[in-house]
C-alpha positions in Angstrom: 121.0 -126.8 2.2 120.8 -124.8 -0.9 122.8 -122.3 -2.2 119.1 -120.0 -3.8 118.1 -120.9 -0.6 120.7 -118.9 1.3 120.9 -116.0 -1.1 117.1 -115.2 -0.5 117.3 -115.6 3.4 120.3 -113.6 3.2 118.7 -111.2 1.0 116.3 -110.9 2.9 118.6 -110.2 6.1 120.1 -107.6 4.4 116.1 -105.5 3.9 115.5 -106.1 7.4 118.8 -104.6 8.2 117.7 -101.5 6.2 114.4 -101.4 7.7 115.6 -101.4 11.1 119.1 -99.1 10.8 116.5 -96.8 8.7 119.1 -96.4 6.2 120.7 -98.2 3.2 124.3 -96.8 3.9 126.8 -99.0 4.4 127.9 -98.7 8.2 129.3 -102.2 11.0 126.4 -101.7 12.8 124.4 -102.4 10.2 126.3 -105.4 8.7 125.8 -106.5 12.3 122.0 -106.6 12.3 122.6 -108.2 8.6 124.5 -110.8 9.5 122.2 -111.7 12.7 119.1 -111.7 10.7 120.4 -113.6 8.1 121.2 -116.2 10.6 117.9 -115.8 12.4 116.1 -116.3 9.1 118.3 -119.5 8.1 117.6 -120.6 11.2 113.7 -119.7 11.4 114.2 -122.1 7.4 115.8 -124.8 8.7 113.4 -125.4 11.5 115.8 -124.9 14.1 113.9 -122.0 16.1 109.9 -122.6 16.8 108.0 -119.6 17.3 105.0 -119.0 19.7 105.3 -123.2 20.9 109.1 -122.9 22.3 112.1 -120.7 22.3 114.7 -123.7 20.7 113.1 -126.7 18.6 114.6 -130.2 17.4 116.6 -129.6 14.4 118.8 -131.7 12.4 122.8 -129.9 12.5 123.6 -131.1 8.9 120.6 -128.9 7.3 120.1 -126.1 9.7 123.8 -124.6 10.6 124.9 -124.6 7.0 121.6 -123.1 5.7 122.1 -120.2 9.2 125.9 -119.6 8.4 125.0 -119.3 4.7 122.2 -116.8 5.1 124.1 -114.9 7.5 127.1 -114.8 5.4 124.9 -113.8 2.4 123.3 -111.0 4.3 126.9 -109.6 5.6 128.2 -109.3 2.1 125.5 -107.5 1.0 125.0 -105.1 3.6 128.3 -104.1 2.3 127.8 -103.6 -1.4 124.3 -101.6 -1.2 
């Protein structure tokens, strides 16, 4: 895991969270989505979810949770600053 790495999934969190909420304002709902993207993108990074083949793949704990938590975190502090 990397910190750059989690700041740019969780950045990236944070736009979906706008896109989808249709809104930049600062609200829980939309920390929610944040925080659940971010972890969705660490996760899609880390190589813990496979898309299209199967629902869950083989990951490795040590590189994907940190690099989830991280992004999620990330995107959750952001959501609340923008």
């Amino acid at each position: 895991m990397s910190i750059d790495k989690c700041v740019a999934l969780g950045m990236t969190g944070n736009k979906i969270s706008k896109e989808i909420a249709g809104t930049s304002e600062v609200s829980v709902g939309r920390t929610a989505v944040a925080t659940s993207a971010g972890a969705v993108a660490g996760g899609v990074a880390g190589g813990a979810v496979v898309i299209g083949t199967t629902a869950l793949g083989v990951a490795t704990a040590p590189v994907v949770v940190p690099l989830a938590v991280g992004s999620a975190v990330v995107a959750g502090i952001a959501s609340l600053f923008d």
